[in-house]
N, C-alpha and C positions, 0 to 999 in steps of 0.2 A: 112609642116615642123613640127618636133615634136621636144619638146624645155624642157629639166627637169635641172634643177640645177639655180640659181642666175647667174643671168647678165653673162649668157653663150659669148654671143655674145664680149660682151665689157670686159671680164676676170673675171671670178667667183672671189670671194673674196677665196683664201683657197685654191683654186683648183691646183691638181696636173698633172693632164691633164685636156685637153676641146675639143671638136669637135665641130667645127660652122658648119653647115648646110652640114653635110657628105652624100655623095651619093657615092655610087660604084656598076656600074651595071656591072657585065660578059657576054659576048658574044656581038655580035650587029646582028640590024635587029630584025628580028620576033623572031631568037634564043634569045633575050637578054632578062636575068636578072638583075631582082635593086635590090642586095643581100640590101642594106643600100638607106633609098630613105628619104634626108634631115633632117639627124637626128643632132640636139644641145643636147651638154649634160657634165656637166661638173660629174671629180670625185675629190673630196675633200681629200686633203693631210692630212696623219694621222687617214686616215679609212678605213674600210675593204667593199669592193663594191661587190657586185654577178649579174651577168648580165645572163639572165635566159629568154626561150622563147622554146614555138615548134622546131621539126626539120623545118630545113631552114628558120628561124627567121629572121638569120641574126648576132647574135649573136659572132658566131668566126669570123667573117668575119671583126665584129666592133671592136672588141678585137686585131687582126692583124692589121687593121689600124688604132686604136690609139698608137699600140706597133713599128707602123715603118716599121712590116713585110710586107703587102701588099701599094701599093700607092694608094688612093681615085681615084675615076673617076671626083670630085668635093668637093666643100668643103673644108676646113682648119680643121689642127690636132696637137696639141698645146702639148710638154711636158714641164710643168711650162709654160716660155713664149717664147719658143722658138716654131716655129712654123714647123714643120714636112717637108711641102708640097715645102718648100722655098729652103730644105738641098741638095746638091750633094748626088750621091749616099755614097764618102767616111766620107761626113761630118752626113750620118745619120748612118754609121757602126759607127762613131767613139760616138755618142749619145748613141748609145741603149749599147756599149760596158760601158761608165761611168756615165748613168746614171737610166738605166733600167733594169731589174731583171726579168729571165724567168721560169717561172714552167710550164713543159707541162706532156701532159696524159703517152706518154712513156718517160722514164727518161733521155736518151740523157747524158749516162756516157760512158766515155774512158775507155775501157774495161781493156786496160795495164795499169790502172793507180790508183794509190793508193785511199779511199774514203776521203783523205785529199789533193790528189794532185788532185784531182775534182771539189775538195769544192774550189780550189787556183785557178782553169784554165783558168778564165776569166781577172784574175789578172796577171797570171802568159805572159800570152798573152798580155797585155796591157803593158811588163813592169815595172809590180808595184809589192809591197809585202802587205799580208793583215796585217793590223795593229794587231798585237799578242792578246792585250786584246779583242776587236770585236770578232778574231776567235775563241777564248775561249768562250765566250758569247752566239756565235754562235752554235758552235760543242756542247756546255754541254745544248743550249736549246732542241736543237732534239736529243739527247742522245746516242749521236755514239763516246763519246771520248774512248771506249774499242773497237771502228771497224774502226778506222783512218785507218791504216795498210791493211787493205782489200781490196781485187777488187772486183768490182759488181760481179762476180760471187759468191763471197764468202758471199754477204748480200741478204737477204729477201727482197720482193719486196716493203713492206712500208719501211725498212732502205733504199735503193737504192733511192725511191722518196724524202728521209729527206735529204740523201747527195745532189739530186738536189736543194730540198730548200734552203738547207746553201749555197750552191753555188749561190743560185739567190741573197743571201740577203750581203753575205761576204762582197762586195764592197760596200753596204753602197748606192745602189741606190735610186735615189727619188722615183722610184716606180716600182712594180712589178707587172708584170702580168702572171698570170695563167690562162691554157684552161685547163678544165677538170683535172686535176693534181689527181684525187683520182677515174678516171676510171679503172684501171687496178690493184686498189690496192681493197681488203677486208676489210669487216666494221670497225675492230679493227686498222687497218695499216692508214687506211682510215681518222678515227676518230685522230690518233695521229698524220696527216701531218696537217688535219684542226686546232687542239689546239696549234700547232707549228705555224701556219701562223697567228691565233687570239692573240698568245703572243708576235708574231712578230709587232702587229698594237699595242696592250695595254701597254706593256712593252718596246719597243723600236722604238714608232710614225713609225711604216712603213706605207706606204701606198700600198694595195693591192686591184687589180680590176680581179676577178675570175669567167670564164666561168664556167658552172655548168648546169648539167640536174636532179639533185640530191636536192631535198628539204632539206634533212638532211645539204647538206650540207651548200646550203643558209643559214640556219639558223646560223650557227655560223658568216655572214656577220652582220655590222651594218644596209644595206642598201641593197634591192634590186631592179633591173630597169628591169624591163619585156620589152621584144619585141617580135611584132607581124609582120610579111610582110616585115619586114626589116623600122620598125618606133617603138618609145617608146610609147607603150601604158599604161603604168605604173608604180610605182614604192610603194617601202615599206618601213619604216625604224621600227630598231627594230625587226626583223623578226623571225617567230617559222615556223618549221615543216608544222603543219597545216594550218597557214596561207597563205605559200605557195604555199602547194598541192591545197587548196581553189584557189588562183587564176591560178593557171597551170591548173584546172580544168574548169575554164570559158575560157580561152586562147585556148584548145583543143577541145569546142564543136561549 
């Protein structure tokens, strides 16, 4: 078992999700993989998390099953204190729709559809209207109130990832997760989705947990949790550039 955060097991104080003793292997037989092999770990609510390892660490894999998207082969998977592994398939669509927030590597925008009627869709879907001030909040921190009116074809590919961001955070989710969200975008486009997501935790308690192969961009995390073999072999708080290349460098030899 690999165990990082407070009293994982019995509910971190703080914590915005938690993973008790998560296992998920793919395949079976001698084909079988332990993508995740009994990992605890809690992420604390109102911080920015970077979950960071080799290829086939494990890492997306952990990230998909604390997000709901994949189900454990074993283990319990906690948002707040509701417990993942216990939900109907309708009762965990209807979690990750009001209370989870997605940022991924390709941006996953409705092409017919306005970069405000984007920012809305999850809402829009559920139902519900975004509360006007929030979306003002939202739209003027990533800086597209003069590109509402546009369709992704008409915005640059760091605007296209800002409209997914606002979209993840619109609803006001407990927490958000991103895989790679700054793969596909340029150092400049790059840089402006990470200081959007670091003002989304400083400025308005988000809580964000971000795959990443990208030291740079760990760095803008409070915290990061290395994995190796599909176990936590590590973590940092406070994190620079260089101190992460440093440990990605003992992790790869």
């Amino acid at each position: 078992m690999t165990t990082t955060g407070t009293d994982v097991a019995g509910g971190a104080v703080g914590a915005a999700a938690r993973a008790v003793e998560l296992t998920k292997v793919f395949g079976e037989g001698d084909a079988a993989v332990r993508a995740l092999d009994g990992i605890s770990v809690a992420f604390e609510g109102g911080r920015f998390t970077a979950i960071m390892g080799p290829s086939g660490s494990g890492k997306s894999t952990l990230l998909h099953c604390m997000a709901g998207l994949d189900s454990p082969t074993d283990g319990k998977v906690f948002i707040g204190d509701v417990d993942l592994t216990s939900l109907s398939e309708r009762q965990l669509t209807l979690l990750r729709r009001e209370k989870v927030g997605f940022v991924f590597q390709t941006f996953n925008l409705v092409t017919t559809l306005t970069a405000a009627e984007n920012i809305t869709l999850p809402l829009d879907i559920a139902g519900d209207k975004p509360d006007p001030g929030w979306f003002d909040q939202v739209v003027d921190s990533v800086r597209l109130r003069d590109r509402l009116k546009h369709r992704p074809s008409e915005l640059s590919g760091g605007q296209q990832q800002r409209v997914a961001g606002a979209r993840a955070l619109v609803s006001r989710p407990e927490i958000v997760f991103a895989d790679e969200p700054t793969g596909n975008l340029d150092s400049r486009s790059g840089a402006e989705l990470l200081g959007f997501l670091r003002s989304a935790v400083d400025d308005h308690g988000q809580t964000i947990v971000m795959v990443t192969h990208d030291a740079r961009a760990a760095s803008y995390a409070d915290r990061v949790v290395f994995l190796d073999d599909g176990r936590i072999v590590d973590e940092m708080i406070e994190p620079t550039t260089e101190r992460v290349l440093d440990e990605l460098k003992k992790l790869e030899t």
